[in-house]
C-alpha positions in Angstrom: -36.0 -37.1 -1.9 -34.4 -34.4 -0.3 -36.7 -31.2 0.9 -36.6 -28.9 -2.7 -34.5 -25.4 -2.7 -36.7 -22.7 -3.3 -36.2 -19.7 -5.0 -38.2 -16.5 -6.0 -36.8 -14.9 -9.4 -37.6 -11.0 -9.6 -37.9 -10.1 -13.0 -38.9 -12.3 -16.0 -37.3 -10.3 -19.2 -34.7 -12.1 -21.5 -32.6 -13.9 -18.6 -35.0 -14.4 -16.0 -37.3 -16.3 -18.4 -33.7 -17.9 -19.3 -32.8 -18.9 -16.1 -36.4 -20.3 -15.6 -35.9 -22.2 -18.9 -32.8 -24.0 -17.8 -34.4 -24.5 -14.2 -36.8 -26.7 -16.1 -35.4 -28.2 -18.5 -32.4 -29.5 -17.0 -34.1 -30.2 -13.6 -32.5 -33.3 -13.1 -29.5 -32.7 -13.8 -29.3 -29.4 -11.8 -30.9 -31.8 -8.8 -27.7 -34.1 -8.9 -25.4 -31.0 -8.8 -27.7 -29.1 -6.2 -28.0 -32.5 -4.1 -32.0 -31.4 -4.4 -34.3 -30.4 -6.3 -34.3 -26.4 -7.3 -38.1 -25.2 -7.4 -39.1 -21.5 -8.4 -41.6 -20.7 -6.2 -42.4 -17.5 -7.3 -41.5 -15.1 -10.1 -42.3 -11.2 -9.7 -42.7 -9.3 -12.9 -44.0 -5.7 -13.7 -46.7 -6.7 -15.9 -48.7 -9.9 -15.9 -49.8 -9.7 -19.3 -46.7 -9.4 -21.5 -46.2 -12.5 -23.0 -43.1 -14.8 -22.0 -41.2 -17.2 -23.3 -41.4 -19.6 -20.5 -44.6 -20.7 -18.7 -45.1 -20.9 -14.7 -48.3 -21.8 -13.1 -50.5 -18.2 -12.3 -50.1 -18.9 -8.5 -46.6 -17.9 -8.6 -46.3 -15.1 -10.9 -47.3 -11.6 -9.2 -46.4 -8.1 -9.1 -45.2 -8.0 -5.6 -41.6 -8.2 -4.5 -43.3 -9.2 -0.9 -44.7 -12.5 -2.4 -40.7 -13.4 -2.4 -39.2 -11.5 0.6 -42.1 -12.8 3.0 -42.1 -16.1 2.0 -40.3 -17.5 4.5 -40.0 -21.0 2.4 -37.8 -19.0 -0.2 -34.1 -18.9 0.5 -32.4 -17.0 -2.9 -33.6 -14.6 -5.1 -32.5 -14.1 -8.5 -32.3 -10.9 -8.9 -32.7 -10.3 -12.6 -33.9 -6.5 -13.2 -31.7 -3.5 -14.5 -30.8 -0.1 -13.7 -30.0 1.3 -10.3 -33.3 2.2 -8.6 -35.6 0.0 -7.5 -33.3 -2.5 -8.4 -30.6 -1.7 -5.1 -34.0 -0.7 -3.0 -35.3 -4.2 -4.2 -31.9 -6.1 -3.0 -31.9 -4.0 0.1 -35.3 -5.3 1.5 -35.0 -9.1 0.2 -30.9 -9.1 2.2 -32.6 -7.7 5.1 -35.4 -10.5 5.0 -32.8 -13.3 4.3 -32.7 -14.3 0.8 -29.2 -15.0 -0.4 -29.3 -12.8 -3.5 -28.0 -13.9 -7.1 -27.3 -11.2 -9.8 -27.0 -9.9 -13.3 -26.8 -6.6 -12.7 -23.5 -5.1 -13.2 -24.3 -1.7 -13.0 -26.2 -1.9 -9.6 -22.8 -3.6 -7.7 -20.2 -1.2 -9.7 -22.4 1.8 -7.9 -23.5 0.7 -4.6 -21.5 -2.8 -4.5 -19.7 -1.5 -0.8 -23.3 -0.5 0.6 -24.9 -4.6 -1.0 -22.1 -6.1 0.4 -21.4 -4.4 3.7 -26.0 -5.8 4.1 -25.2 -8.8 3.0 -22.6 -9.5 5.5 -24.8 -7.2 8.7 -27.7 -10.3 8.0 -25.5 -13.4 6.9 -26.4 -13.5 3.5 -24.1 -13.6 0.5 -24.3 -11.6 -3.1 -23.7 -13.8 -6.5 -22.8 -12.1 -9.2 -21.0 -14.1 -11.9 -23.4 -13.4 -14.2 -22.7 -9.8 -14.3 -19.3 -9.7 -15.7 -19.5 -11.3 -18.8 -22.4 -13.8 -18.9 -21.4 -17.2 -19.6 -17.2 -17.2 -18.9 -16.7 -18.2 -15.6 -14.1 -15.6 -14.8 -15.6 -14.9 -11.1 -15.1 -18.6 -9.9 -12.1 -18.5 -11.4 -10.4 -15.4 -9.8 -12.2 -15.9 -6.3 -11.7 -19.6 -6.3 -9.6 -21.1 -8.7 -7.2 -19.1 -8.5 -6.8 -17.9 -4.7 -3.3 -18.9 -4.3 -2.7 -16.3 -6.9 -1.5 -12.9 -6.6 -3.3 -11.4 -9.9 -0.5 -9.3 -11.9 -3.4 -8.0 -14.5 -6.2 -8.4 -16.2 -7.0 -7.6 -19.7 -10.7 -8.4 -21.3 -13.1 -7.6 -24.1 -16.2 -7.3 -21.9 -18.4 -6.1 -24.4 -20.1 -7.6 -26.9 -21.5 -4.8 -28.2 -18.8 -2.7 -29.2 -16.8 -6.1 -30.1 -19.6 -6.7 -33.1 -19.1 -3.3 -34.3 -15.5 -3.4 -34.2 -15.5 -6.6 -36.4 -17.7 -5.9 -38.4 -15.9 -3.0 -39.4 -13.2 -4.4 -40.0 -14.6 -7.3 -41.9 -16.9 -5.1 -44.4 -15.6 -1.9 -44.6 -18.5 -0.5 -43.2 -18.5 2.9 -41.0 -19.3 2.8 -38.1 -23.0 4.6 -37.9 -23.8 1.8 -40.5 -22.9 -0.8 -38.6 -24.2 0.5 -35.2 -27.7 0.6 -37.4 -27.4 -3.3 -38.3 -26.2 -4.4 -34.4 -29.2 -2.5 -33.6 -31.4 -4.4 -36.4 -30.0 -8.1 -35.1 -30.4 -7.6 -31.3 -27.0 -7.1 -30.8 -27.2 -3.4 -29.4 -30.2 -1.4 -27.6 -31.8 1.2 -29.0 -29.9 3.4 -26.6 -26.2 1.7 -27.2 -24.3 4.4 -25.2 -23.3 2.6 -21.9 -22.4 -0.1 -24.7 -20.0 2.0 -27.0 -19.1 4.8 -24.6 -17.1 2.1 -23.0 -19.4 2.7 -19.8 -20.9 -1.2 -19.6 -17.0 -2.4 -20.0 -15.7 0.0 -17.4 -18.2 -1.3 -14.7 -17.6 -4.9 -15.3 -13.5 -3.7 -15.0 -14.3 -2.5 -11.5 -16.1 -5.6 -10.0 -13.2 -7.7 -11.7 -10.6 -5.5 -9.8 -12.6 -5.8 -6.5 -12.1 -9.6 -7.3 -8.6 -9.4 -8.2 -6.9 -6.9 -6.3 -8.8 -6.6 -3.1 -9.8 -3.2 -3.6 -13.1 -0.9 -4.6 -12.2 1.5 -7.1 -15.6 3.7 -8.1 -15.9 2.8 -11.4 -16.3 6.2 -12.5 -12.7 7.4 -11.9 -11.7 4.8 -14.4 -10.1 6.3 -17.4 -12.2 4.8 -20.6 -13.0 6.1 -24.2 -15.5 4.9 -26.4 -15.0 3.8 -30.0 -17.0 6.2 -32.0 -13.7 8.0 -32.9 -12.9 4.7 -34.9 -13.1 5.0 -38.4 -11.8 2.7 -41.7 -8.6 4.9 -42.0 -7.4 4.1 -38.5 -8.7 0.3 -39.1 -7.0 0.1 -42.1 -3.3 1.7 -40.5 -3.5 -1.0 -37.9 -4.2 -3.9 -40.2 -1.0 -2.2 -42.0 1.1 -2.7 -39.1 -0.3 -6.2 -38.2 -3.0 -5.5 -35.7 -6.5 -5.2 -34.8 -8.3 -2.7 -32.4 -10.0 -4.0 -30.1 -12.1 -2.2 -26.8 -10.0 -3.5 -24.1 -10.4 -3.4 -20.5 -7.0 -3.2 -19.0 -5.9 -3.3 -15.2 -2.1 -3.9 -13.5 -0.1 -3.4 -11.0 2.6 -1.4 -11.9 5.0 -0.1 -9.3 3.0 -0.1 -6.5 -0.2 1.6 -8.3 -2.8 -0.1 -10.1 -3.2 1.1 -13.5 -6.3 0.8 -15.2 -8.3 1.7 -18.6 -10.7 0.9 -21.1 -10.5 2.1 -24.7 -9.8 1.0 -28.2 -6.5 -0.7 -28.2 -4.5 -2.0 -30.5 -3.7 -5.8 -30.3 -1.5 -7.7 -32.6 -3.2 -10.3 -35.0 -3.0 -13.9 -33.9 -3.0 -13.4 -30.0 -6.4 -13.9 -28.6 -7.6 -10.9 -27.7 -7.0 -9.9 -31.3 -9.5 -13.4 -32.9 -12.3 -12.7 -30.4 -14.4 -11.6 -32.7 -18.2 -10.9 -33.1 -20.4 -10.8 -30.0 -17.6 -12.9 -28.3 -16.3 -11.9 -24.7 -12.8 -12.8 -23.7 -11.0 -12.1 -20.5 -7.0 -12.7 -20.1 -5.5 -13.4 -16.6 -1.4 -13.6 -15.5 -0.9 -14.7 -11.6 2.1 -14.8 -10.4 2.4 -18.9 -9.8 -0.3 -19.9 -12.6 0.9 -17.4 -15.2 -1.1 -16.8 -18.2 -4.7 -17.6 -18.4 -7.4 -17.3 -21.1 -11.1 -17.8 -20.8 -13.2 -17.3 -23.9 -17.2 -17.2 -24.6 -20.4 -15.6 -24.8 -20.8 -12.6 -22.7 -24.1 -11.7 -23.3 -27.6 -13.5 -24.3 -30.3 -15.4 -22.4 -28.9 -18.8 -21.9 -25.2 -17.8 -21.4 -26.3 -15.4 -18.7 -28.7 -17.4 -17.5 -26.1 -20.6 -17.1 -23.8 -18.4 -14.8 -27.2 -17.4 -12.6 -28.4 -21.1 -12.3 -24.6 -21.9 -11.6 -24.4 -19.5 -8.7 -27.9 -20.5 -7.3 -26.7 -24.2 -7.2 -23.0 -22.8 -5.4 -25.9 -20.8 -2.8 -27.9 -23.9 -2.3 -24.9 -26.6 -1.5 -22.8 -23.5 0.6 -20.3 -22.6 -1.3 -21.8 -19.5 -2.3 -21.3 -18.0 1.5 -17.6 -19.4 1.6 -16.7 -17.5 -1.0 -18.5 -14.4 -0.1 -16.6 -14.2 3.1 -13.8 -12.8 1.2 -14.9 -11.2 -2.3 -18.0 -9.8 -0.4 -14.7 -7.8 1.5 -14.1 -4.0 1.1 -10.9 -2.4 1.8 -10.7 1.4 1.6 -11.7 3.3 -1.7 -8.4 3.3 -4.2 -6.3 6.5 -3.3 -6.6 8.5 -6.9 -2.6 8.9 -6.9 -3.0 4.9 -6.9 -5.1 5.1 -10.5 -3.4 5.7 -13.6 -4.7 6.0 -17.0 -2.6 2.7 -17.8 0.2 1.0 -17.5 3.6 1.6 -19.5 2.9 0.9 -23.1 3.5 1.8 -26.7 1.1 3.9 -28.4 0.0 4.7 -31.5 -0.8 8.5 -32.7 -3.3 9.3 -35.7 -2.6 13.3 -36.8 -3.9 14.7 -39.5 -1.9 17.4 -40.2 -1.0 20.5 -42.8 1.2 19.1 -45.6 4.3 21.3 -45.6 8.4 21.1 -45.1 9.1 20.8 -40.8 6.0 19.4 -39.7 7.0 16.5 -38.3 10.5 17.5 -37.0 7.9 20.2 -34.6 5.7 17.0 -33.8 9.0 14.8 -32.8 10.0 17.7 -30.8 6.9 17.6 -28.5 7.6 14.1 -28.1 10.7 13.9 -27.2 9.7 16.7 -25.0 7.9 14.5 -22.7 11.3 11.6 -23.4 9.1 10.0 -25.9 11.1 8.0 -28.4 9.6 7.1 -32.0 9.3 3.6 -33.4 8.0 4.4 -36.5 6.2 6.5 -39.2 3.9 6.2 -41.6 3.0 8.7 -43.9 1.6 8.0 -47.6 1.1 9.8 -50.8 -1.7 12.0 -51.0 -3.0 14.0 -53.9 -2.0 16.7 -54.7 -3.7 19.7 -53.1 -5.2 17.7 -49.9 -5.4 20.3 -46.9 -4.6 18.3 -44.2 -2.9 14.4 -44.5 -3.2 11.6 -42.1 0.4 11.0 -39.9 0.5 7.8 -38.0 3.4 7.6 -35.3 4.1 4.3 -33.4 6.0 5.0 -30.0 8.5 3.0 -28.2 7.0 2.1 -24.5 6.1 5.0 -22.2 3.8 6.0 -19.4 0.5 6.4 -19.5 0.9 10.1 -18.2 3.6 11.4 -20.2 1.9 10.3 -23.9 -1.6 12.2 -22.4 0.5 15.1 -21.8 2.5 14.7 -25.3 -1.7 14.6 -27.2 -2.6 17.7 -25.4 0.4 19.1 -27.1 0.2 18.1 -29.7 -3.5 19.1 -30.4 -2.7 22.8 -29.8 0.0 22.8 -32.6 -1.0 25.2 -35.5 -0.3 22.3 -38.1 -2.4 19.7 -36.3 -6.0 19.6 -38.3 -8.0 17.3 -35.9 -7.7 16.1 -33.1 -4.8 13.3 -32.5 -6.5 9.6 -32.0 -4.1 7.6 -29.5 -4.5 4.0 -29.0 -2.6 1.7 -26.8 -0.4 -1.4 -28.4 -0.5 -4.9 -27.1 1.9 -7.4 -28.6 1.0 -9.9 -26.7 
């Protein structure tokens, strides 16, 4: 038998005792993948006592990240805790020791990815990170292998599960969305602080590392235009479903002209097409290259064993190589995105919610700002209301139009004396 890969796995919450449980129970057939046998030899945790889901003898479970980095027998560590400090201190120190590192987290590589990678490459070691996009869909390998005869034209995702729960659910029962929030909460579903989740923060990260991936460039994810969904309510739900779509948080990047445009944000996408069934706690991630064309990957982005399957698979791609091939060029950093070079989108049409005073001219002064900014309309919908209502809803679908000009057109919009609230604008997808 060959000599055993050995691995220390820092951090034994919800995946790390997932990726232990797979370690074990499909040892044998991970060892005809691997070519050998894949042994944890040590797992470091913060507290000894809490109990796990997943046993490993007392000898190897300890407190200290040292019982891993100067192990000399240990060649990968899993890298399987959150947050940003002492997670990148942690990664630092086992890279500079010589552990190939495998990861989960996404926020840690969408902040200080340039400073992981550039000490991964200084000692020879490679970063593995499938796992951090959108747990079990395979949408790493794909881009940085699959499809590197590609030039990527976009990509367009629901990367999290979170806010894709709520969404549905909304839309399924009727329910507001504090309600529902409440009952993700109460099923596991969200944390008991969701804001990275619905703010669109967690979605906006992933977005980054995939454009890294796909376009060869770092953009911090922070400069990324996003919006969070807590501005969706039943009436705006219930417009789309009018129309024929659903609204869905997508994570949107192109290139357009030169630039690459990218977003996240509720977005409306037409019933039937994909993106529009992916329902529930369901991730999906849509990919156009220029000689493939259209691609659609599909699956559980979140939850012990489908994180823990894309962890295991990148530990096996460290042990037989193919981990530090691929490296060599995803672990590769051009220059930080010039800002002129990120839009807040790509050409599209929109969608405008106004609510707005109920009296003769209105919208003739709202069609006037629009066509201001060489906006064209597509069509409006405004029902009956009873009589006496202050302020009625207005829903305007545009023809396609930048991304800049329809910001500009909201702003507008938003200071006109008639407009009541302020205007909800949502991008259309049709396909």
């Amino acid at each position: 038998m060959s000599e055993p890969a050995r691995i220390g796995v820092v951090g034994m919450g919800t995946v790390g005792s997932g990726v232990v449980r797979v370690l074990q129970q499909s040892a044998d057939h991970i060892e005809r993948q691997a070519g050998r046998p894949i042994v944890v030899e040590h797992a470091t945790v913060s507290d000894l006592t809490k109990p796990r889901s997943v046993e490993l003898p007392r000898d190897r479970l300890g407190t200290e990240l040292a019982a891993i980095a100067d192990n000399p027998a240990i060649s990968i560590a899993a890298m399987l805790v959150g947050g940003l400090e002492p997670a990148r201190t942690m990664t630092i120190e086992l890279l500079r020791k010589g552990k190939n590192v495998v990861t989960a987290n996404k926020a840690l590589l969408a902040e200080h990815g340039p400073e992981l990678f550039a000490v991964a490459q200084a000692t020879g070691r490679s970063v593995s990170f499938e796992a951090a996009i959108a747990g079990g869909i395979p949408i790493v390998a794909a881009i940085a292998e699959c499809l590197a005869a590609n030039r990527i034209e976009s990509i367009r995702g629901i990367l999290n599960g979170t806010s894709n729960f709520i969404l549905t659910r909304m839309e399924e029962d009727g329910s507001n969305y504090a309600d529902v929030l409440a009952v993700a909460q109460a099923e596991g579903y969200a944390e008991a602080d969701p804001t990275m989740d619905v703010d669109g923060t967690d979605a906006t990260q992933k977005l980054a590392l995939l454009a890294h991936l796909a376009f060869g460039v770092w953009v911090p994810w922070a400069t990324i235009p996003r919006v969070g969904l807590e501005t969706i309510d039943q009436e705006l739900l219930r417009f789309a479903d009018e129309l024929g779509y659903r609204i869905r948080v997508v994570a949107d990047a192109s290139r357009e002209d030169g630039k690459l445009a990218m977003r996240v944000g509720p977005t409306l996408v037409r019933k039937g097409t994909p993106l529009a069934e992916t329902r529930g706690a369901f991730n999906a991630v849509s990919v156009v290259g220029d000689a493939v064309g259209p691609l659609f990957f599909h699956g559980l982005g979140a939850g012990e064993l489908p994180t823990a399957s894309a962890v295991v698979a990148d530990i096996i791609d460290t042990v037989v190589g193919r981990a530090a091939i691929t490296f060599r060029t995803t672990g590769m950093l051009e220059a930080d995105t010039p800002a002129a070079s990120l839009t807040g989108g790509s050409s599209s049409r929109y969608l405008l919610r106004l609510h707005v005073t109920d009296r003769p001219g209105v919208l003739a002064d709202l069609t006037n700002v629009l066509g201001s900014e060489g906006i064209s309309i597509a069509s409006v919908i405004q029902h009956q209301t009873a009589a006496g209502t202050a302020a009625v809803p207005l829903v305007i679908m545009t023809h396609s139009c930048e991304a800049t000009a329809i910001a500009r057109a909201v702003a507008t919009l938003d200071q006109q004396p008639a407009v009541q609230a302020a205007t909800s604008c949502l991008p259309v997808l049709d396909d």
